[in-house]
C-alpha atoms as one frame of an Amber mdcrd trajectory, in Angstrom:
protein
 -11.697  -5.609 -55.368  -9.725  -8.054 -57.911  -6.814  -9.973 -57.617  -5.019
  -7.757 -60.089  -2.065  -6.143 -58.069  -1.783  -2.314 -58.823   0.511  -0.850
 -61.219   0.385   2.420 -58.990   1.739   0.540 -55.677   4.645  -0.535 -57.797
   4.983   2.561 -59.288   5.324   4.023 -55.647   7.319   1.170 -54.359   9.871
   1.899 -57.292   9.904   5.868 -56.317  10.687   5.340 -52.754  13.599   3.344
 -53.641  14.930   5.539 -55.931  14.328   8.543 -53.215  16.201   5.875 -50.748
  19.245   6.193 -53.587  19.058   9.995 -54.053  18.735  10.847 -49.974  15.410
  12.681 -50.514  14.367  11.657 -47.257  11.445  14.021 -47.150   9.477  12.659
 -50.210  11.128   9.405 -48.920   8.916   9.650 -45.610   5.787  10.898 -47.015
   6.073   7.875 -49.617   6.494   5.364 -46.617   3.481   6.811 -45.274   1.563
   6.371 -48.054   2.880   2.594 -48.499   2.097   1.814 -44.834  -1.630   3.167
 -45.116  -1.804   0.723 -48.387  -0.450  -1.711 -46.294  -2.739  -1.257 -43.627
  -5.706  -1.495 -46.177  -4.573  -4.489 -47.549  -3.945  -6.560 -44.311  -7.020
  -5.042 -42.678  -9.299  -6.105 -45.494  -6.981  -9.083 -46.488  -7.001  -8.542
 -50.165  -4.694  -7.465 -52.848  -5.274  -3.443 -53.876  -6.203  -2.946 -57.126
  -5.320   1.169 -58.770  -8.864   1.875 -57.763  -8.044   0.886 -53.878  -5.266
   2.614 -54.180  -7.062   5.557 -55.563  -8.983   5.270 -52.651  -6.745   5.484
 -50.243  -4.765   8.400 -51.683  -8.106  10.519 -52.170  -8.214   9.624 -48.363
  -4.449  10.992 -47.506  -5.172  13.776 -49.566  -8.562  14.595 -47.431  -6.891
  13.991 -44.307  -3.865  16.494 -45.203  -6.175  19.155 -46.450  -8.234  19.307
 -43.067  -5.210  19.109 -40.981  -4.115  22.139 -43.137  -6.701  24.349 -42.458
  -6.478  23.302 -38.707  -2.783  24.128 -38.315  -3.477  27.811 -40.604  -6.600
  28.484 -37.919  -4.181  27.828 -34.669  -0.783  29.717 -36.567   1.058  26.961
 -37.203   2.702  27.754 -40.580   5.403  25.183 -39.838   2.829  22.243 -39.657
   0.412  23.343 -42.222   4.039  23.749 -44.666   4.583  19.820 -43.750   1.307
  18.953 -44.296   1.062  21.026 -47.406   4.555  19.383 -49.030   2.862  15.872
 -48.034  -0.276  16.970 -49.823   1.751  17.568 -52.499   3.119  14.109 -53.074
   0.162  12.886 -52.445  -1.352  14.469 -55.178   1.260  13.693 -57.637  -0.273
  10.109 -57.455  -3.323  10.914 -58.421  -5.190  11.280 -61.793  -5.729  15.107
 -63.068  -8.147  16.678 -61.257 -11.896  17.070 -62.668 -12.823  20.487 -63.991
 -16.095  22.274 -63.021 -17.452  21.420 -66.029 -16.311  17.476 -66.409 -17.372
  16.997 -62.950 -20.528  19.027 -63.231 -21.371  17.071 -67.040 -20.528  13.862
 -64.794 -22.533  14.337 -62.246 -26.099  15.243 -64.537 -24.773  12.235 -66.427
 -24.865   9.621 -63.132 -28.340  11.005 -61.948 -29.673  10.383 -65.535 -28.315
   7.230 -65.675 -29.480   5.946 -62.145 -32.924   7.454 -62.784 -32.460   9.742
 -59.666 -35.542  12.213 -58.611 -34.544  13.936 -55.747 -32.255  14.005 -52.692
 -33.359  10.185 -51.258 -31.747   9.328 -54.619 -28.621  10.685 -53.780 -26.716
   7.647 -52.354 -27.152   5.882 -56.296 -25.923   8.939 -57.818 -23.003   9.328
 -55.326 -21.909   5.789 -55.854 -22.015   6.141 -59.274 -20.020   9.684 -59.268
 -17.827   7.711 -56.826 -16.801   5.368 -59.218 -16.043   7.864 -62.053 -14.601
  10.690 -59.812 -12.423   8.544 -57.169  -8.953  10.682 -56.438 -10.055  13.297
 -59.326 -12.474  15.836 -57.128 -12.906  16.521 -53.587 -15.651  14.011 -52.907
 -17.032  16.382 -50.260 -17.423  19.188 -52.839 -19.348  16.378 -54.798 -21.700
  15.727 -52.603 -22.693  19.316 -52.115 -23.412  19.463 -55.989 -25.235  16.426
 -56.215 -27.494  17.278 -53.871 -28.113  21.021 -55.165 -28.455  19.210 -58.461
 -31.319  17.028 -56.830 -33.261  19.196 -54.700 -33.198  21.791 -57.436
């Protein structure tokens, strides 16, 4: 957590108001939802996000969108799961490029090597570490699965 304000709150600040100018008002609302959630970080924690709080809190959104996706797909709502699929998408379009199997995979053996790890009561080092590397570029959920078939294998 530094003092360093984040180029990629700007960056999103500056897109709603150009969506404000072009009457895009459903990236505009999706954008405003994203800025009140970094909002709500920063006034909750009372510091100034850096890009990796930011990160954070996207990797968050994008978590929250895909589990209300499945949800809505399970009960038949197509016209939810559609909304929460197009907010997914701008979401994403925040975020770094996604890990491949084989960068995350190479970064994960690389984190338990490097935190000395032995087995699965190792696994909160390694996930910090993978954490750190990985925020808003994998499914941290998928992660955690590996790293601990990784460690008990």
């Amino acid at each position: 957590m530094t003092d360093t304000p984040s180029e990629l709150k700007a960056r999103i600040t500056e897109e709603m108001k150009a969506c404000m100018k072009a009457g895009d008002k459903a990236r505009l609302g999706t954008i405003r939802l994203i800025l009140a959630a970094l909002k709500q970080k920063e006034v909750d924690e009372r510091i100034v996000l850096s890009d990796a709080d930011v990160l954070g809190v996207l990797d968050k959104l994008s978590k929250q969108r895909r589990e209300s996706i499945e949800q809505y797909t399970q009960a038949g709502r197509t016209d939810l799961a559609d909304q929460e699929s197009f907010e997914l998408g701008v979401i994403q379009s925040y975020l770094p490029e996604p890990l491949g199997e084989e960068e995350l995979d190479t970064l994960i053996r690389q984190s338990i090597a490097d935190t000395g790890a032995c087995g699965v009561k190792d696994m909160g080092k390694v996930m910090s570490a993978v954490r750190a590397a990985a925020q808003g570029r994998a499914d941290m959920t998928q992660v955690s699965a590996r790293v601990k078939a990784l460690l008990a294998g």
